[in-house]
N, C-alpha and C positions, 0 to 999 in steps of 0.2 A: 506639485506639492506646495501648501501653503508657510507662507514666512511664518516662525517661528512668533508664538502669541506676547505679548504686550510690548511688541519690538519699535512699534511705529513712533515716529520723532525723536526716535533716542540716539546717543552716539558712541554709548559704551562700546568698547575695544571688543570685547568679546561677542554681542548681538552683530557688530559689524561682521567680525572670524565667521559667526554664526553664519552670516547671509549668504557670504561666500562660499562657503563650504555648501551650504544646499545647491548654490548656483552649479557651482561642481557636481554635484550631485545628478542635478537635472541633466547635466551633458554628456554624463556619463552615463544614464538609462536610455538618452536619446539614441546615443553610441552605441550601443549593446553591450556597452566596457564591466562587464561586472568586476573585473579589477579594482577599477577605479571606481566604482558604486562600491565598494567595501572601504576603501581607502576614505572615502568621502564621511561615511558612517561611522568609522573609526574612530577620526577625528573629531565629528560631531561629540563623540562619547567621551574622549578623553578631555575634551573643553564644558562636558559637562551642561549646552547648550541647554537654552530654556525653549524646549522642545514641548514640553505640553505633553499633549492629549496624540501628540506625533511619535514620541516616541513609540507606543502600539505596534503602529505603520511601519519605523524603522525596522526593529523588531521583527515585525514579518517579511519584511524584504532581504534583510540579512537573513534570515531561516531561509527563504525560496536559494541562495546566491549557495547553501552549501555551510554559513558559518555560524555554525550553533551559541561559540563561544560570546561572538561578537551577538547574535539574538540575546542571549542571557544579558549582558551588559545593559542594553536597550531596553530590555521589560522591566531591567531594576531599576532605570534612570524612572520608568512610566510607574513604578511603583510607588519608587521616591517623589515623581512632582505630587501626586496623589494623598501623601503621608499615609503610605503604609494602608489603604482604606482597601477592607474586605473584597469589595468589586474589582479596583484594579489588581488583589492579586489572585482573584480569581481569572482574571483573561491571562496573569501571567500563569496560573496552571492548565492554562488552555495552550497556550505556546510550548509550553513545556513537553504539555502533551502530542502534540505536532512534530519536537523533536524527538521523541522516541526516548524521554524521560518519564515513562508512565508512572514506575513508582513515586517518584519526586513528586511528580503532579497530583496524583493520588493523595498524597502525606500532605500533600499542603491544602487540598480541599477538606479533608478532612479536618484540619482544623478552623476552618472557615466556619462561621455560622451558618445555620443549616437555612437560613434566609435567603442566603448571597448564593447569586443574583436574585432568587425568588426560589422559594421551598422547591417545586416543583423540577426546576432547570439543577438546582443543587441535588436532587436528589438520584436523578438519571444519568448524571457527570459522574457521582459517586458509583451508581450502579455501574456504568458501562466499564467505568474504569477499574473496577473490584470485576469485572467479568473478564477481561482482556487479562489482569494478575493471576487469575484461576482462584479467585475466592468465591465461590458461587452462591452461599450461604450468604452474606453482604449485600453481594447483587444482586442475590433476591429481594432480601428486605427492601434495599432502597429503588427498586424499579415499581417494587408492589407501592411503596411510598408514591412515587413518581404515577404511576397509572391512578391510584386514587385521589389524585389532588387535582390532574387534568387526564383525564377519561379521553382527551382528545388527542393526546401525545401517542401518536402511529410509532415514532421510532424507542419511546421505551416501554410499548407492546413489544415490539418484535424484539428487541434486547431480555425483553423478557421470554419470550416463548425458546428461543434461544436457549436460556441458559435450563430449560425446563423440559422434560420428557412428557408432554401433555399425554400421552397414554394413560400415563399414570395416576396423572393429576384430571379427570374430565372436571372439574369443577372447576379450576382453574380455563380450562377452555371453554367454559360457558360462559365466563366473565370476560373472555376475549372477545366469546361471538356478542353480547351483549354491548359493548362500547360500539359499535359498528355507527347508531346512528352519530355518536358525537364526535368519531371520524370522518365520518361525510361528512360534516362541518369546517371540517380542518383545511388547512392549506393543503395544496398538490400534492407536495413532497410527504407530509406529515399523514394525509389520506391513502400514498401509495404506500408508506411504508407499516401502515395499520393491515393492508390489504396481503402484504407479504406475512406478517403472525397470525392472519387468518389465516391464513392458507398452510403455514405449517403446524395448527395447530388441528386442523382438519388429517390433514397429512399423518400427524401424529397417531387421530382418532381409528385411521384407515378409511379414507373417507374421498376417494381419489376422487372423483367428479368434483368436490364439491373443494377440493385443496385447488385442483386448477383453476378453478372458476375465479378462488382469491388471487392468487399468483396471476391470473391472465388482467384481473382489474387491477392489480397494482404495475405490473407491468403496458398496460396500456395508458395509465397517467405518467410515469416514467416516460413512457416515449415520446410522448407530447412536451415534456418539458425539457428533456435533453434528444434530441436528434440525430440519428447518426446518419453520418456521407460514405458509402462505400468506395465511391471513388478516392476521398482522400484515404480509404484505410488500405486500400490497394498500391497507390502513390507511395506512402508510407513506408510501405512493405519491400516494395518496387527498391525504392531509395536505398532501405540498407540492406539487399545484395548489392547494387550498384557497382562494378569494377572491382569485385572481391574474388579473391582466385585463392587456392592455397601456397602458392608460390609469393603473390601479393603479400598476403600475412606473412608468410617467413621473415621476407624480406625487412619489411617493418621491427618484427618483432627480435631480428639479429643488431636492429639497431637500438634496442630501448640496451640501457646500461642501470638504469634505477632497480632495485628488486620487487618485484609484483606478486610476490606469493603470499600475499596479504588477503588476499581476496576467491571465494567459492562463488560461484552466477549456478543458483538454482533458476528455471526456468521452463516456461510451458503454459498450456491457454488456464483461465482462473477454472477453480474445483476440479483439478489434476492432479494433485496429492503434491504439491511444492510448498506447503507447509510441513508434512508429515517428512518429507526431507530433509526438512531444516533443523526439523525436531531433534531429528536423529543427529545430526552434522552440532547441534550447538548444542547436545546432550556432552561432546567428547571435551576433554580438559585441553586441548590446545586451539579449540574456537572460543573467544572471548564473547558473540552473541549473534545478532543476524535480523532480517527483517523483510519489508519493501523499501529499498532505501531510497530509490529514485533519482541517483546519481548518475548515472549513463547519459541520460538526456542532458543534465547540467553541463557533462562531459564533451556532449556532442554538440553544446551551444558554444562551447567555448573555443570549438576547433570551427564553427562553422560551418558542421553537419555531419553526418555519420555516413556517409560512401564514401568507396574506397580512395577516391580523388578528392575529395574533401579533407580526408585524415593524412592523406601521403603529401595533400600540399602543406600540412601545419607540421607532420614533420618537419619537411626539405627545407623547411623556412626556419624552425627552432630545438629543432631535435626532437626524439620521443620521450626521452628522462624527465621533461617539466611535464608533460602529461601524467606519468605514472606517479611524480612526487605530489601533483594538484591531487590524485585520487588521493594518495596514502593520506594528506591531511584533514581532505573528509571523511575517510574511514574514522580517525583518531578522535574528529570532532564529534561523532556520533559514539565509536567506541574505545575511549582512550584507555580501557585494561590491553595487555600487553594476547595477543592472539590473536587467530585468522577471524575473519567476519562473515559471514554470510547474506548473503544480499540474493533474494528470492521476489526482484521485483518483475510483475507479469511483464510489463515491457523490456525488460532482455532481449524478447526472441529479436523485437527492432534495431538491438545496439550488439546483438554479439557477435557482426564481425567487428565491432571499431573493440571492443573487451577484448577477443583474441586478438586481437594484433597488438595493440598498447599496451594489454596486460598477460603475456604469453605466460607465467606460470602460473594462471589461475586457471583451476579445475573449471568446466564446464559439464552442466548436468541439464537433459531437459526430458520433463515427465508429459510421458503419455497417456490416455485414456479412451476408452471405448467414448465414441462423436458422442451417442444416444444418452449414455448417463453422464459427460459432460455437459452437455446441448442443456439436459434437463436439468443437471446441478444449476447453471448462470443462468437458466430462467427463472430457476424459485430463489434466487437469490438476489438481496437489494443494494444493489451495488453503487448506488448515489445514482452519480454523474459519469464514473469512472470508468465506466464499459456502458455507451449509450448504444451498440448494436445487442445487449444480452436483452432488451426490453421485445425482439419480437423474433420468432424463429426464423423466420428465411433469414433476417440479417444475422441470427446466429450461425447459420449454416454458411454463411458465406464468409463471415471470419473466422469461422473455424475453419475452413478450407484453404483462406488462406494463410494460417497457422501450419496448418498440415503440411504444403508446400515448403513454405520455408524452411519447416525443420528438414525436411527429405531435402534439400539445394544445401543446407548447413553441414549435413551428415555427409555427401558427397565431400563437400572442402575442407571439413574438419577431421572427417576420417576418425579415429579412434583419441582424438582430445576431447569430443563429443561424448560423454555417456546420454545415453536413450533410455531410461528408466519407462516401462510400462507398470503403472496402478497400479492394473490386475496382478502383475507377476510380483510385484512386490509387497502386495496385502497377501499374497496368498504364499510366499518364502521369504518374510522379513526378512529371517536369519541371512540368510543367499545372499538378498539384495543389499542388506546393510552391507555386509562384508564387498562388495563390491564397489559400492558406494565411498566408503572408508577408503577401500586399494587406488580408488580413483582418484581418490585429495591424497592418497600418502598421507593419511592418517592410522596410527595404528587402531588395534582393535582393542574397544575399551565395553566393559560392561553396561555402562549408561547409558552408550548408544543405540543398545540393544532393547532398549526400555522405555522410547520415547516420550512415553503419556508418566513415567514418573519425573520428569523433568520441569524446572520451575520456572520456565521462561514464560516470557509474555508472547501471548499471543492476540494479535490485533484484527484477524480474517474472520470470515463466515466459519473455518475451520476451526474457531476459536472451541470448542466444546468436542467436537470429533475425537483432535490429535490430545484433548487429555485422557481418552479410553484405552487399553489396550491395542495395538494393531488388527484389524477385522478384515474381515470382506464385506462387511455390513451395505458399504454402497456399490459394489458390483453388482450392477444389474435394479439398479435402483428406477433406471426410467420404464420397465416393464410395465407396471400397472398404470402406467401415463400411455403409454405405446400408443392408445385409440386418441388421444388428443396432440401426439403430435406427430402428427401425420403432416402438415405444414411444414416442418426440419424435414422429418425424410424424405419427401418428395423433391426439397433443396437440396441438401446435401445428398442423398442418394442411398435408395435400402442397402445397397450390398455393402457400404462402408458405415452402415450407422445400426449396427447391433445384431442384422440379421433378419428373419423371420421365426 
């Protein structure tokens, strides 16, 4: 990290505090101390340091460490060097939105000028973020805005097609198929993800040849640009059962003395229904809200890994209670209204023995699905960077497998702390499911949660438009008319366990 800007030759007290404190800074990223990387940044903030065009950077390194409040401090210092200028607080509605202050962020671009950064980026920032709120009307306008200023913009196609029933609209999916040449223009990313709103806008049509054929070209620039290693994703897997037993967790979790019933772990591979669980769970008045929060990992950086000899040596060394009171303050900093939280991030299934153990009165939930219309859901879906095996089926097949395992080795250990939620069974007897669901958190039973799609939360997934309808069966059995194209998944993963015949 560069010395703080117009510092050089000077010997003001505070550029000097300034230098040192980065020095700190530095030794404590070298370290892995995120401790003392917050402490450092603290300080920089409370001395008000001439930090520049750095604070940004601060800013996002506090977000990644867990501390939302201390991010806020840092984009306002980057606001302030700035004077308050439209651009800078547009990257602070960008941060904002990172931490899972969507409406904040929303409110504040909105009153940005519809310039900032450029018509085009302001107008797709507004759209997505009016899509994620459930305002869909808005994020029509302003994505329709966005696509006709740059025709070449792949991801506010698909933010569009998204929030849109092309069935209905085929005029609108002629204007999709039509941008295609100045998508192949486009960067990688911005090309693959023009090829996914093709593809569901085809899809939409009924048009199944011709939707895979989109989905398989976006998907194959995808894979080229993010990579996936099955070896590490097996290691991964590997790692946290490692030395996990149910006697293990007991054992652990007779020692935490802090209280952990702060916390729900929905969980299960992505387009499994672990949003539509959330729905229901943060539709009830004693959960304050829920998300992908991505705290387990942060969890498991700070003990030094998530197997079971990794977590029982951070206890034996400092007890289990700092553990659970480090979660409760990133719960707080994400959601400081008074309630339980839900935390629905796909990587769970990797961190839920070091969860059970650390955090023994949180509910555990993990939802199942038929392989074939999973398999097919994460291949027609554009998932950035963040699932680089959904870009080709055999590597879907084979992280789905090892999904499947895991959960069957969890359910042995966890025995009945575990709920197994299957899709099918719960689109097809909400009622049932909720109520179980509910008895499983010792939550009572409340009308709202019976409702989920009338609920005003925000939603940030590909399920973003699904879990605002009714409860359906709509996607059971949705890989059928794909069935002849992916023949690839089932011959990997195997006919008798991927839909049948």
């Amino acid at each position: 990290m560069a010395q703080p800007p117009g510092t050089h030759g000077q010997s003001d007290p505070e550029l000097v505090e300034a230098l040192k404190l980065l020095e700190r800074l530095r030794g404590a990223i070298q370290r892995g101390d995120r401790a003392a990387q917050n402490q450092a940044i603290e300080a920089l903030v409370e001395l008000r340091a001439p930090m520049g065009e750095q604070w940004q950077a601060l800013a996002s390194f506090a977000l990644r460490n867990g501390e939302v409040a201390l991010a806020r401090k840092a984009i306002d210092l980057f606001v302030e060097a700035h004077n308050g200028a439209p651009a800078a607080n547009y990257q602070k509605a960008a941060l904002l939105e990172q931490a899972g202050a969507l409406r904040e962020a929303y409110e504040l671009m909105c009153a940005l000028p519809a310039d900032t950064p450029d018509p085009a980026s302001n107008a797709y920032s507004r759209g997505t973020a009016a899509l994620f709120l459930g305002d869909t009307e808005e994020a029509r306008a302003q994505l329709e805005r966005a696509t006709a200023l740059r025709p070449e913009l792949g991801a506010a196609w698909l933010s569009l097609a998204t929030c849109v029933d092309l069935a209905q609209e085929p005029a609108l999916a002629e204007r999709i198929f039509a941008a295609q040449p100045a998508a192949e223009r486009a960067a990688p990313a911005e090309r693959a993800a023009y090829f996914y709103a093709a593809g569901k806008a085809h899809a939409d049509l009924g048009a199944h040849k011709q939707a895979f054929t989109a989905f398989a070209r976006g998907a194959q620039t995808m894979k080229a640009l993010t990579p996936y290693d099955p070896v590490i994703d097996r290691r991964h897997a590997e790692e946290s059962l490692h030395g996990y037993s149910a006697e293990g967790i007991a054992a652990i979790a007779r020692r935490q003395t802090a209280s952990t019933a702060g916390s729900i772990f929905v969980t299960g591979s992505p387009r499994s229904g672990t949003t539509l669980v959330q729905q229901i769970l943060t539709g009830h008045s004693a959960v304050s809200g829920g998300g992908e929060l991505a705290r387990l990992p942060l969890l498991a950086g700070e003990l030094g890994g998530h197997s079971f000899p990794a977590v029982q040596a951070w206890i034996q060394a400092r007890g289990a209670a700092p553990a659970a009171l480090l979660w409760r303050h990133w719960l707080s900093e994400l959601f400081p209204a008074p309630g339980r939280v839900v935390d629905k991030s796909i990587d769970t299934t990797r961190f839920i023995g070091l969860a059970a153990a650390l955090l023994p009165e949180a509910p555990l939930i993990w939802l199942t699905r038929d392989p074939l219309d999973c398999a097919w859901s994460c291949f027609r879906t554009f998932f950035i960077a963040a699932m680089p095996w959904s870009y080709d089926q055999a590597e879907i097949a084979f992280h789905l497998r090892i999904e499947a395992a895991l959960r069957e080795r969890w359910q042995d250990i966890l025995g009945d702390r575990l709920l197994v939620v299957p899709y099918e069974a719960l689109v097809a007897d909400p009622a049932q499911w909720t109520r179980r669901i509910l008895s499983h958190c010792e939550l009572s039973e409340e009308p709202q949660a019976f409702a989920p799609h009338e609920g005003a939360r925000t939603v940030t997934t590909a399920s973003v438009m699904q879990v605002r309808r009714p409860v359906n069966r709509r996607s059971v059995g949705s890989a059928e008319p794909y069935r002849a194209f992916l023949q690839p998944f089932i011959e990997a993963y195997g006919e008798g366990d991927s839909g049948g015949s």
